[in-house]
N, C-alpha and C positions, 0 to 999 in steps of 0.2 A: 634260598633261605636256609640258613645254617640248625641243628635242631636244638639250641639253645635258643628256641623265641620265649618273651616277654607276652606276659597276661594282658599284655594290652595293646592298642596302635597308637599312632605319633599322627603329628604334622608340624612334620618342622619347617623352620621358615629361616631364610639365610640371617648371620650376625651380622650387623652392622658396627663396622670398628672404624677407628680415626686413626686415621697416619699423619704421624707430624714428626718430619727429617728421618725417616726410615726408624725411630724407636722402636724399641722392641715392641709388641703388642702385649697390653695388661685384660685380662679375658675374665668376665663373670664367673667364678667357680662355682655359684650355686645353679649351673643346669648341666644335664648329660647334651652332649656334643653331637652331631656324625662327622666324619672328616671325609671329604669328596676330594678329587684332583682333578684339576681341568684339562690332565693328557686323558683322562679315561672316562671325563663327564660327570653329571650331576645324578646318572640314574645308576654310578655305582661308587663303592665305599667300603672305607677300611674297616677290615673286621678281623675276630680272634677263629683260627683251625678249631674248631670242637673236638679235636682228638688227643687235648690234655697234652702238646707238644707245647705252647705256647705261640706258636708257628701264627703270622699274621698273610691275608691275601686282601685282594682286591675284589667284590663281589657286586649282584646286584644289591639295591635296596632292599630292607625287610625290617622285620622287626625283632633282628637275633637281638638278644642283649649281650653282645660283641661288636656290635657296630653302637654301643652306647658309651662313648669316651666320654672321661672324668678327669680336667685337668685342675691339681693341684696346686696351687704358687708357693713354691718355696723360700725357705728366708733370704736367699742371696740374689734378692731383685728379681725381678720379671721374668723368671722362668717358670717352670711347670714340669711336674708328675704327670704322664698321663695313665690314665689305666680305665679297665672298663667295668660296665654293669655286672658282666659275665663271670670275672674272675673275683672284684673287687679291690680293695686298693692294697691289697697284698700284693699283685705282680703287677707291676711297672714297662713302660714301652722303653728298652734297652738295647745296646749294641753289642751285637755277637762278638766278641775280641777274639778274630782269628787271625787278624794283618795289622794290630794296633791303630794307629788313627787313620788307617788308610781302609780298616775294616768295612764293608758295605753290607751285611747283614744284619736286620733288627728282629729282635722277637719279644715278647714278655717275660719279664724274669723277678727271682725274688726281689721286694722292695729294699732299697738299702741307700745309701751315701754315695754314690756312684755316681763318674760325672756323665758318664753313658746315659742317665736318666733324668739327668739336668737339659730340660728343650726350651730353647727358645724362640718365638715365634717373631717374624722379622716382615712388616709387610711389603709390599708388593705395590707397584704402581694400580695396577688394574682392579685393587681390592684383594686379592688375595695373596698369600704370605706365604715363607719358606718358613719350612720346621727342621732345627741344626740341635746338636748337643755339644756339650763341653768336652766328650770323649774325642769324636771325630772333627769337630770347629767347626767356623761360618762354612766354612770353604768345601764342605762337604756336606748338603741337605739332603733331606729325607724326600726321595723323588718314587718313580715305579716303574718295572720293569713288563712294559708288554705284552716279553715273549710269556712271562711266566705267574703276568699277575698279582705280582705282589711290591709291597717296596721295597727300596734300596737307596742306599747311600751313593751316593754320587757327584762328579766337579757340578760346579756352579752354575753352568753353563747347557741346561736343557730343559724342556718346556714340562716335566713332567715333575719340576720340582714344587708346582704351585698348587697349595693348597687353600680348601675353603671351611668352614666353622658352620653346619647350621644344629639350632635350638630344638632341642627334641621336647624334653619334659626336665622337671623339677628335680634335684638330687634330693632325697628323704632319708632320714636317717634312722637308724634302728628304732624296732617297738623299745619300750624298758621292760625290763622282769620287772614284775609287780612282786609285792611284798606278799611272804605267806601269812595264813591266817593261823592260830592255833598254836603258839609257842609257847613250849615247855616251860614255866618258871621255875627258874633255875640259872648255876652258873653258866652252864653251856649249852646250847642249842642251836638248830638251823633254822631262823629266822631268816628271812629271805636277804633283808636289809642289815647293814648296822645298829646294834638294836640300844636299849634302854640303859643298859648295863654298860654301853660301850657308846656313848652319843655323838663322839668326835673322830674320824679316823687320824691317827696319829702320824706325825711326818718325823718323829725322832721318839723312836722306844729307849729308855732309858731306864739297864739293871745294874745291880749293883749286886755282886759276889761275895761273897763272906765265907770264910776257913774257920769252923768247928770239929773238933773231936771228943773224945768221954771216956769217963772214969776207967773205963777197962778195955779202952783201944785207942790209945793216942798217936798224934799223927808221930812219925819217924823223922831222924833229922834228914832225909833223903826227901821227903816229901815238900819239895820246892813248890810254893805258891805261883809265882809266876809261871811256872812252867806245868803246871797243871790249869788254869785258867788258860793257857793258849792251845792246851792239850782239850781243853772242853768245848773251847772254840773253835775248835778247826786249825788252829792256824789263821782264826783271819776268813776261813770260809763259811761258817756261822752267819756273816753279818753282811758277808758278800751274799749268800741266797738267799736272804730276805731281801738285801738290797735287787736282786734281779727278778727274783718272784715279783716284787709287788710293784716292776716296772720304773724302779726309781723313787718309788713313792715312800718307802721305808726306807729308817736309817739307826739300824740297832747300834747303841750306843751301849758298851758295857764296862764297868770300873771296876776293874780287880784290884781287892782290896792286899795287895799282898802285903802291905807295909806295912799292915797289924798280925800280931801274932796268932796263934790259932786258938781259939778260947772253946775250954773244955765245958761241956754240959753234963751237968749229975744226974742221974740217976740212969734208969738203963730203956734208953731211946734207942735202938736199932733197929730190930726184925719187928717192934713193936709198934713201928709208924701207923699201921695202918690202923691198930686200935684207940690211937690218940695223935696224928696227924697236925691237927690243928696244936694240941700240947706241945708236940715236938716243935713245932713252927717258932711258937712262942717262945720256948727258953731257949731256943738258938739266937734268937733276935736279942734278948733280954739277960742275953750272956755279953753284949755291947753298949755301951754308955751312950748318948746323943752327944757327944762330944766326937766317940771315935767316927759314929755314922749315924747319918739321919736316915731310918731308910721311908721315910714318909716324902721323901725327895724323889723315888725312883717306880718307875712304873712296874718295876719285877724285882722283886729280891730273889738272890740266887744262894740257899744252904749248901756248904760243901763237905761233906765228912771226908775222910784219909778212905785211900781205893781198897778194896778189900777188911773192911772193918764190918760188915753185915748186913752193911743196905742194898739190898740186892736190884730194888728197883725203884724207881724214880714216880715225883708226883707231882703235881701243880692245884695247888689250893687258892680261892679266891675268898676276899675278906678274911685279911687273919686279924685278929683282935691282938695288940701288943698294949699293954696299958688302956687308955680309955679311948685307943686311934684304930681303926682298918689301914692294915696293906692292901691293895688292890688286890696282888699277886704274889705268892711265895712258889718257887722252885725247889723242890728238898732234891740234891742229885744223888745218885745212888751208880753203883758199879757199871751199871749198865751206859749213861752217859761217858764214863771213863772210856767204854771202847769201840762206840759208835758218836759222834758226833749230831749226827744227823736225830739222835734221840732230845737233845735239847731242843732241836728245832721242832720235834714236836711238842713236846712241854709247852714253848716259847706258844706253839698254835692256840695253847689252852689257856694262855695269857690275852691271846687275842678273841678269848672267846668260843672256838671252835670245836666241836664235840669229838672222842672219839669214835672211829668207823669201824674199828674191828669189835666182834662182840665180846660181853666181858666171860661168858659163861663157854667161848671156846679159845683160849688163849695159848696153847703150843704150837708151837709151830708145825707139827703133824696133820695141827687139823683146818690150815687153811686154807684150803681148797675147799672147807666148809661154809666159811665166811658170806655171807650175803656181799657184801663190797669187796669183796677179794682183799689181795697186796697191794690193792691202791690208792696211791696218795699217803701224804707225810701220816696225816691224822690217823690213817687204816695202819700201812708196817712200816715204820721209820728205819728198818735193816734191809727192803727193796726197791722202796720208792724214793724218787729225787726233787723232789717237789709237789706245792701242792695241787689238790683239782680244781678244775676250773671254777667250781661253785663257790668253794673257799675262795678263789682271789677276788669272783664277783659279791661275795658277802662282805671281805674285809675294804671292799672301796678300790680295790687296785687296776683291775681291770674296764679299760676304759669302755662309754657307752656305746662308741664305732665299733667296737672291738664283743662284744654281745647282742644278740635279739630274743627277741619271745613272739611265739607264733599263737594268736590266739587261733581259739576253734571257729572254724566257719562257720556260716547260716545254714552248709548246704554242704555235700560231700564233693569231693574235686581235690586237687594238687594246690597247695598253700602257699607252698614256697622253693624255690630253688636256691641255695645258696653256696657257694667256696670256704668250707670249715679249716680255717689255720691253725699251724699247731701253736698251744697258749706260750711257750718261751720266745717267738716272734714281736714284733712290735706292732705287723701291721693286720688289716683282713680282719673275719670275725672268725673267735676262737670259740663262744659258747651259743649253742643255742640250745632256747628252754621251749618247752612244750605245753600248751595247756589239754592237761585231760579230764578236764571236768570237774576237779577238785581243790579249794582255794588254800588248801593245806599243801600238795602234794603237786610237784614236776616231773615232767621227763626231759632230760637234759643227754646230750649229746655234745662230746668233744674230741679233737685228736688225740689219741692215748700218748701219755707220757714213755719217755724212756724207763723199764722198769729193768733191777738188775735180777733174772733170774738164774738157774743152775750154769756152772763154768761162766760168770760173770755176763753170760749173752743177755743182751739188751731187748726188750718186744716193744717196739717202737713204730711198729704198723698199723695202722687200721683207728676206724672208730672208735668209741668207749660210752655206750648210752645206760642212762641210769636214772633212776627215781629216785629225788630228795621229799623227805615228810618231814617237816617241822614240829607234828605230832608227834614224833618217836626219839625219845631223848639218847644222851650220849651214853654210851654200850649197848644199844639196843641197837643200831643198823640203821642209823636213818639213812644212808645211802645204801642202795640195793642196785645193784647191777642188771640189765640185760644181756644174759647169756648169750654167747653165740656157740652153740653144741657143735656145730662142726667146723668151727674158728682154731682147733688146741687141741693136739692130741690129745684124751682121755687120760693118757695117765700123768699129766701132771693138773688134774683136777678142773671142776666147775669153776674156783675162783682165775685158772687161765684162760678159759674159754672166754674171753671178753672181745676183744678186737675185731669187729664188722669190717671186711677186706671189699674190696671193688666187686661188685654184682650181689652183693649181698643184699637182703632184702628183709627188716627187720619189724614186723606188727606187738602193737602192744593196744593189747583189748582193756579199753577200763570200762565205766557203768554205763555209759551210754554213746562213745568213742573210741573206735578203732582209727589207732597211728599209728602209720607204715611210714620209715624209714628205709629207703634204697640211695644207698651209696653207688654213684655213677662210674665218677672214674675217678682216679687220683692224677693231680697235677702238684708235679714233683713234691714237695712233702704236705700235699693238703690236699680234700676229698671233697666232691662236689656231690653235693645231697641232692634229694628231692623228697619235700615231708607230703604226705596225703591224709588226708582226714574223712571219712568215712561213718558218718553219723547212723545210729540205729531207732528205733523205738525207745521213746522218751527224755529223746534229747532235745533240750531248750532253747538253743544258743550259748553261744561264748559265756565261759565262765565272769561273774562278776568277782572280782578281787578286793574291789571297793568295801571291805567291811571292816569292822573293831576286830583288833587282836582280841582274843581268848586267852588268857593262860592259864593253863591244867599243870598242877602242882608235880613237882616229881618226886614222889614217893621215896628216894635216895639220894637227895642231893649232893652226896657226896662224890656217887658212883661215876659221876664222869670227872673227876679229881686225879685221877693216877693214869701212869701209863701204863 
């Protein structure tokens, strides 16, 4: 038995399937499988190497959750995904391409579009079936090799190519993160869910850009609209990384307005945003007719003054009041978007809702290795990070429900859960898990750390990233908080790099009546296999109940999570 076993035992009992003129075979998806071969018996079965190779053998019976196959049907007829309990449906049963379709090695590998992973299952007079793929054809099935115990590809023509299907248990799919309790009222906060302010997730954001200048800085005839509108965008990549963050599920739509001229506002709106914000919003708006633009039409309005005129930094305001109507969303850009891109896409976060992460009372860049949340994610430094966290895309609806879990707390101390953590720009596997520690405000969540650009452009793109989200603590204040790893990062590039929990690492975090140890086992090629334990002390109850009324506790500065 392999040491990835399953919290529980089987009895499985063989599938019973119908052959009519050799058809392909159409298979139940909703159960985990064992796959047996009749050259090597019923008392042994295909299973995953536990040494994070992807590497497949031939073994006795047990109850690794590697011998728990998971066949998927894909949309081009009666084929199948397979993949297992163990790793989940992030790696796929695949063909080694070392001789093209003459190849005879299989292992698990990333999930993807691959005809290597395209299986067909074909049966067999005697009841049981060949298993072929589109890479290597009929003419080449999935047989086993003897000397060495494992399978292989091979002609058509040997007894070891017949395989059999029996029903272990049930395929279940993720807990859901339950909704926080305790949400800040106000424009921005970490509300577990999509929240009240925000009731529908959107499948097309729709802004709208607008060119202003003023009495005593007007834009230059050099200052081409067009070409600053794709200079704000990216180029095009603005709306591609919503579009890939949120899985497809966004679809930023923005109108640059360039065919209107740039309409000057009086009086002296610059450096002075911040003491009337909401003013300035206004007569930028109301420096345009409803003829030229409705912007009660667009989910974001986007202010743009000329680059180098005194607006040093950028803001995102909710409800602006234009006449007797609210904007959802006004953008005011400021110099700082002009030469980072990636800062409207945090703006844009704040359109969607989402709080900042960095704090407001330590804001140079000297001091963030201070940071409770470090440099990560858009919302925290929109100048190192490339996308957002995992929380964020499970807040804004993006991240699908296969694709996250929530571990409640046990009755009783013991190991929870084992699972295969993928990284969140993948499609498949699960990218987030959330943690209950006793608190219906407050998570511990764990993900694969994103790509972060830090000194000489190197990328830290290894390891874990675990963290506590509070719904209680509004935007500038750190609702995300990092768990350190002190010997994860040199020391001198600060506490906010020390983040990334590397293979053997072993991570507790003590709340009121629950101690959660996270040990990351091994990493299988760019994703880590956990093991969470729970550890209950004097005066704990049982599993948190989540089931309660929002609270909302006013935030004293509504403004304060408004700007970048």
């Amino acid at each position: 038995m392999f040491f990835y076993s399953l919290l529980f035992l089987f009895l499985p009992y063989t599938l019973s399937v119908v052959c009519q003129d050799l058809a392909p075979l159409t298979v139940d998806t909703s159960y985990y499988y064992r796959l047996t071969n009749d050259l090597t018996g019923p008392t042994k079965a295909l299973d995953v190497l536990p040494d994070g190779s992807g590497g497949l053998a031939i073994v006795d019976l047990g109850p690794s959750s590697g011998q728990f196959w998971r066949l998927t049907q894909l949309t081009n007829g009666p084929k199948y995904a397979l993949s297992t309990l163990y790793l989940g449906d992030a790696l796929s049963l695949d063909v080694v391409n070392d001789d093209g379709n003459a190849s005879t090695h299989v292992h698990l590998d990333t999930t993807r579009k691959d005809s290597g992973q395209y299986w067909t299952l074909t049966p067999a007079a005697n009841g049981s079936f060949t298993l072929s793929n589109d890479f290597t054809g009929l003419d080449r099935p999935l047989g086993v090799s003897i000397e060495e115990s494992k399978p292989v590809l091979g002609s058509n023509n040997y007894s070891g190519k017949h395989w059999r299907l029996a029903k272990i248990s049930d395929v279940t799919g993720n807990d859901e993160i339950p909704a926080l309790k305790h949400v800040v009222k106000g424009h921005l906060n970490e509300q577990g869910n999509y929240d009240d302010a925000h009731p529908s997730i959107p499948g097309t954001w729709k802004a709208v850009m607008v060119f202003v200048d003023f009495d005593d800085s007007h834009a230059r005839d050099t200052d081409n609209q067009t070409a600053i509108g794709q200079q704000l965008m990216g180029n095009g990549s603005l709306a591609e990384l919503f579009f890939n963050q949120s899985y497809s599920n966004l679809n930023l739509s923005i109108d640059v307005r360039s065919d209107l001229p740039w309409h000057t506002i009086s009086g002296a709106w610059r450096r002075d945003w911040g003491n009337n914000i909401s003013g300035y919003n206004a007569a930028a708006m109301s420096s345009f007719t409803t003829d030229e633009v409705d912007f009660f039409a667009y989910d974001v309005v986007m202010i743009v003054p000329p680059q180098n005129c005194g607006a040093d930094r950028s803001y995102e305001s909710g409800n602006v009041t234009v006449g007797s109507r609210n904007v959802s969303s006004v953008i005011t850009v400021a110099d700082d978007d002009y030469t980072n891109w990636y800062t409207m896409a945090h703006e844009l976060g704040h359109s969607l809702g989402l709080p900042d992460l960095y704090p407001y009372n330590k804001t140079t860049t000297a001091d963030r290795h201070l940071w409770q949340g470090g440099p990560w994610g858009l919302m925290a430094d929109d100048y190192q990070s490339r996308g957002f966290v995992g929380w964020h895309r499970h807040r804004l609806g993006w991240l699908a429900t296969e694709r996250k879990t929530f571990v409640k707390a046990p009755t009783a101390s013991g190991i929870t859960k084992r699972t295969l953590l993928t990284p969140l720009d993948g499609h498949y596997g699960t990218s987030l898990l959330a943690m209950d520690i006793g608190n219906t405000s407050k998570l511990l969540v764990a993900e694969v750390v994103q790509p972060l650009q830090g000194a000489n452009a190197t990328e830290w793109n290894q390891g874990l990233m675990v963290y506590t989200i509070d719904s209680t603590v509004r935007s500038g204040y750190e609702p995300l908080r990092l768990v350190h790893n002190i010997a994860g990062v040199p020391s001198n590039r600060g506490a906010a790099w020390q983040t990334p929990w590397q293979v053997g690492s072993t991570m507790t975090y003590a709340a009121e009546h629950i101690n959660v140890t996270l040990k990351v086992e091994q990493q299988i090629k760019d994703s880590y296999f956990v093991e969470v334990r729970y550890d209950v002390v004097l005066g704990f109850t049982g599993p948190t109940e989540f089931a309660v009324p929002v609270e909302l506790i006013e935030d004293p500065n509504p403004d304060s999570g408004a700007h970048h």
